[in-house]
ZAMARGU-4260 file (C-alpha; in steps of 0.2 Angstrom, whole numbers, plus 5000, padded with zeros to 4 digits):
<rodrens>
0) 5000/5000/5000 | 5015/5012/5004 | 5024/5008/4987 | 5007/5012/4980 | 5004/5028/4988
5) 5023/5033/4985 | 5023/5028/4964 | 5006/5038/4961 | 5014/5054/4971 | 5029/5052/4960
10) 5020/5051/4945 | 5012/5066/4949 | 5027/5075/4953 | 5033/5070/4937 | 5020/5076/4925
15) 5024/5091/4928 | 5043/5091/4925 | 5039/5079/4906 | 5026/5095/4902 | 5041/5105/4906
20) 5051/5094/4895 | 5039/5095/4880 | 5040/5106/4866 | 5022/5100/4859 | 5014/5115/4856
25) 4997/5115/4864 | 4979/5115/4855 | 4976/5131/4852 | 4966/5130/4833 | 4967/5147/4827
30) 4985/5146/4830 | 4987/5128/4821 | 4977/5134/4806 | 4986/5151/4806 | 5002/5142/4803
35) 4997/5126/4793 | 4992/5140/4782 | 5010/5151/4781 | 5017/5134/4780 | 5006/5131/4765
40) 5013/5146/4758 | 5031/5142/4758 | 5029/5126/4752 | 5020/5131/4736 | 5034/5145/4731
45) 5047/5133/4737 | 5044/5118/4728 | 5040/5128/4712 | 5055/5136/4717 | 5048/5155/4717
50) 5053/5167/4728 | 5038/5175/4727 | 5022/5174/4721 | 5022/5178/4701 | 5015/5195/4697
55) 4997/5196/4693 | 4991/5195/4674 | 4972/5195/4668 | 4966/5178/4670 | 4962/5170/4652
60) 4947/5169/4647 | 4948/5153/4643 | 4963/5138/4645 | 4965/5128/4630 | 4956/5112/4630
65) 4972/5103/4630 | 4979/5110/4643 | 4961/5108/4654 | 4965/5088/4647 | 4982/5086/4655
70) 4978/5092/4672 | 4960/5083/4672 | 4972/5067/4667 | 4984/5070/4680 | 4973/5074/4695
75) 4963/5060/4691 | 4980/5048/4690 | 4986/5053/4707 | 4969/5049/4715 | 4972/5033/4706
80) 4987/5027/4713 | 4981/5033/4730 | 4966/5022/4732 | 4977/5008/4724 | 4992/5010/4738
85) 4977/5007/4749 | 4973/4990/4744 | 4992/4984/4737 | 5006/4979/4748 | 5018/4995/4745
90) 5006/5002/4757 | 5012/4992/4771 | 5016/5002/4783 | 5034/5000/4790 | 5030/4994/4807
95) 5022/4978/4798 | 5037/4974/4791 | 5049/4978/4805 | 5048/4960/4813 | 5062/4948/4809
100) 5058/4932/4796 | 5065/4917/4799 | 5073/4909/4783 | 5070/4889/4779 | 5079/4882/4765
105) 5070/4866/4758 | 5080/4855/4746 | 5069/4847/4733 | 5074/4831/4725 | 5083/4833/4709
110) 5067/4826/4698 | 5050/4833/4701 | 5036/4819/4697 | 5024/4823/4684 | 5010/4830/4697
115) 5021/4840/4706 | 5020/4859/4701 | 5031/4872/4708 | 5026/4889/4705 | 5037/4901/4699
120) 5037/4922/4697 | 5050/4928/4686 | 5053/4946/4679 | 5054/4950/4660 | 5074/4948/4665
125) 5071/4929/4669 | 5076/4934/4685 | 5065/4925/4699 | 5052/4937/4708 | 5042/4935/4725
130) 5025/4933/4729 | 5015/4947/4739 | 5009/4942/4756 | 5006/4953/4773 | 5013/4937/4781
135) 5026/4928/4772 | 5037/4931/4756 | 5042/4916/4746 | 5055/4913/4733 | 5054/4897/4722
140) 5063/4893/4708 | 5070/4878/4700 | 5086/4882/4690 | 5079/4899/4684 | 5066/4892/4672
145) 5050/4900/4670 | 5036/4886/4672 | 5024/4897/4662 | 5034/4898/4647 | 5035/4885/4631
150) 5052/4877/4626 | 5060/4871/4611 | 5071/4857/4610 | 5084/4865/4608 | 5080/4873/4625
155) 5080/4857/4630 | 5097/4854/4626 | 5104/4870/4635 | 5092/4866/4650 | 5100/4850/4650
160) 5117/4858/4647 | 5113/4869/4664 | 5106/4853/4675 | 5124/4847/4673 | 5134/4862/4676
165) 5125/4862/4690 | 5124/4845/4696 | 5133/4852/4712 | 5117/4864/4718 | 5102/4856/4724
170) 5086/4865/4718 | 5077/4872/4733 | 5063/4884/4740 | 5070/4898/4752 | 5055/4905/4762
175) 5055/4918/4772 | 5040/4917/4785 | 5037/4928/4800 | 5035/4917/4816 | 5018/4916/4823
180) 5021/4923/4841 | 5026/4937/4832 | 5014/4939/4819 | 5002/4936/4833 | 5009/4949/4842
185) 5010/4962/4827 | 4992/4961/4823 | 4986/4963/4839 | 4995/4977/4841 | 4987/4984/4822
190) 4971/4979/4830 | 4974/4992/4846 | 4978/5006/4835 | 4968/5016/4826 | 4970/5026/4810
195) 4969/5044/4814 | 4961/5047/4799 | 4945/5058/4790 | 4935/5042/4794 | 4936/5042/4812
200) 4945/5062/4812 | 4930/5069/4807 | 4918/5058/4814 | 4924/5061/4834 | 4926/5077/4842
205) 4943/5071/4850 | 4954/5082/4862 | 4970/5070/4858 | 4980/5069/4843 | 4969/5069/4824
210) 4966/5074/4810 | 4959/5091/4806 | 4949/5097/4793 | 4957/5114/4783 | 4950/5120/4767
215) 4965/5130/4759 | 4956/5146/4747 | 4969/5152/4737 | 4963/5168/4735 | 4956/5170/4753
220) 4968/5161/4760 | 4984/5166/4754 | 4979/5181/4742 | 4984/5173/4727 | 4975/5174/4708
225) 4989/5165/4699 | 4983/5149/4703 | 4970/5146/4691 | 4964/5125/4696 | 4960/5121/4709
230) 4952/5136/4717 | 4958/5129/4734 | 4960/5112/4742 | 4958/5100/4757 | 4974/5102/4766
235) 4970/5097/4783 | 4983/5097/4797 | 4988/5084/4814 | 4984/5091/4831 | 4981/5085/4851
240) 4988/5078/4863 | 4999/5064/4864 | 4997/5055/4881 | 5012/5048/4886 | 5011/5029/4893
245) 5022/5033/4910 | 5032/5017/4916 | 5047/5012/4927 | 5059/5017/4913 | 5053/5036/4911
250) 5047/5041/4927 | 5064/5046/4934 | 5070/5064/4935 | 5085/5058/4930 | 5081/5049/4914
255) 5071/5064/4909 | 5086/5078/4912 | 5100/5065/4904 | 5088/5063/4889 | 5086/5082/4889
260) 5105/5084/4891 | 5108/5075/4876 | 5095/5081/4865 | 5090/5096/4871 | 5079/5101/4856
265) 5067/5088/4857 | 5052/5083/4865 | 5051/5071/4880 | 5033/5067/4875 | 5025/5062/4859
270) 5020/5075/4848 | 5006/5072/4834 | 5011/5073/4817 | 5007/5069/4800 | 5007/5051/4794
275) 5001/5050/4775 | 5002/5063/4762 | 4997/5065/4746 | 5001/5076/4731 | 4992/5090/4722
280) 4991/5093/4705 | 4990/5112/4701 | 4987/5123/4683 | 4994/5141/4684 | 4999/5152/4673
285) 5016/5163/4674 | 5012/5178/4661 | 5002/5167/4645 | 5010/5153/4649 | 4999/5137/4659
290) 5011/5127/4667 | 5006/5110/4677 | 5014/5104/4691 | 5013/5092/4704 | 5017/5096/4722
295) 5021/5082/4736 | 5016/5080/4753 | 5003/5093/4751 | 4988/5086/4757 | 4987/5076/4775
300) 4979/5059/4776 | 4980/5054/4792 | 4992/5057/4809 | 5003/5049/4821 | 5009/5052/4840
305) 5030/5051/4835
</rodrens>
């Protein structure tokens, strides 16, 4: 009961000296938006590599059809490849991929009986591939022949000619699986965690770290006439708290000055940040001339506590 009383006044001695430590700022809206929007500023003129905004010019009366073509085209490729990476495994994110594989190697006898298929994925190169899979990735391959392909005989021959140069090498599958305690582990924790995104953001009025909703006007916004599509766009922007899971290991003053000592301009808690971004597609014009460009990292998808 004493260790009990003693650890709680502790850690409320404590909160105090991490807040002291943290150089989150606090969530204060008008401030975020205010500066999400400066921030939005720079970005534009840097990336397009102005150091200020170009002069103002009367808009045209109408952008050529062709030009209207390519920006409809590439807007509507980037939304594209967004929803794809949604659903492909290159949108994996890189804490599922963090946990060590174990490698098996399994020898294969030298002649495969006639009912006995081995897949195999190879590149144009001939070069053998992988197959796609949130919990293992396997490499099979027999002598670097591709099982889906038609051979002559005098392919035949050469395969032949390769069996005995390499008589030495036993064909054989290398898999690389990730064992089940930890992939048990790894999707409990994904269960636990929830996306900080527009489909839970914008549903939950939440005080903690999430995604917020900012709709950038161009001309409101930023005073600006020389961006002729879009008018404005949904640039969002990560704010709230990030509670910080005290334990043993961080509730020393100690620990908290050495790690301020050594790294004095971070943060000894979390602090919410962006996670996924996506790019905008913009059409502007720079005296008569349309120009399209695509800016990255312009539009916030979801946020993390880092």
């Amino acid at each position: 009961m004493h260790y009990c009383v003693l650890r709680t006044f502790l850690l409320l001695h404590l909160v105090p000296v991490a807040l002291s430590l943290s150089t989150c700022s606090t969530l204060d809206m008008d401030q975020f938006m205010r500066k999400r929007i400066e921030a939005i500023r720079g970005q534009i003129l840097s990336k397009l590599k102005l150091t200020s905004p170009p002069e103002d010019y009367p808009e045209p009366d109408e952008v050529p059809p062709e030009v209207i073509s390519i920006y409809n085209s590439t807007r509507d490729l980037l939304q594209e490849k967004a929803s794809r990476r949604a659903a492909a495994c290159e949108r994996e994110r890189s804490d599922e991929e963090y946990y060590a594989k174990e490698v098996y190697k399994i020898d294969m006898p030298s002649h495969f009986p006639s009912e006995t298929v081995c897949p195999v994925v190879t590149t144009p190169s001939g070069s053998v591939g992988s197959f796609c899979s949130r919990q293992s990735q396997v490499l099979c391959g027999y002598l670097g022949i591709d099982g889906t392909s038609t051979y002559t005989s005098g392919d035949q021959k050469t395969i032949k000619s390769t069996r005995k140069k390499n008589s030495g090498k036993t064909p054989h599958l290398l898999l690389m699986l990730l064992p089940s305690y930890r992939l048990e582990s790894q999707q409990s924790n994904r269960r636990k965690k929830r996306a900080l995104d527009a489909a839970y953001c914008f549903r939950n009025v939440q005080d903690n770290c999430c995604l917020r909703p900012l709709y950038i006007d161009f001309k409101r916004d930023l005073g600006w006439k020389w961006i002729h599509e879009p008018k404005g766009y949904n640039a969002n922007f990560c704010a709230g708290a990030c509670p910080y899971l005290w334990s043993s290991d961080t509730q020393h003053t100690k620990v908290l000055s050495l790690y301020n000592t050594i790294n004095p301009e971070a943060s000894a808690s979390p602090c919410c940040v962006s996670q996924d971004l996506e790019p905008l597609t913009i059409l502007y014009y720079i005296g008569n001339t349309p120009k399209i460009e695509q800016l990255s990292n312009m539009i916030v998808k979801s946020c993390k506590c880092s």
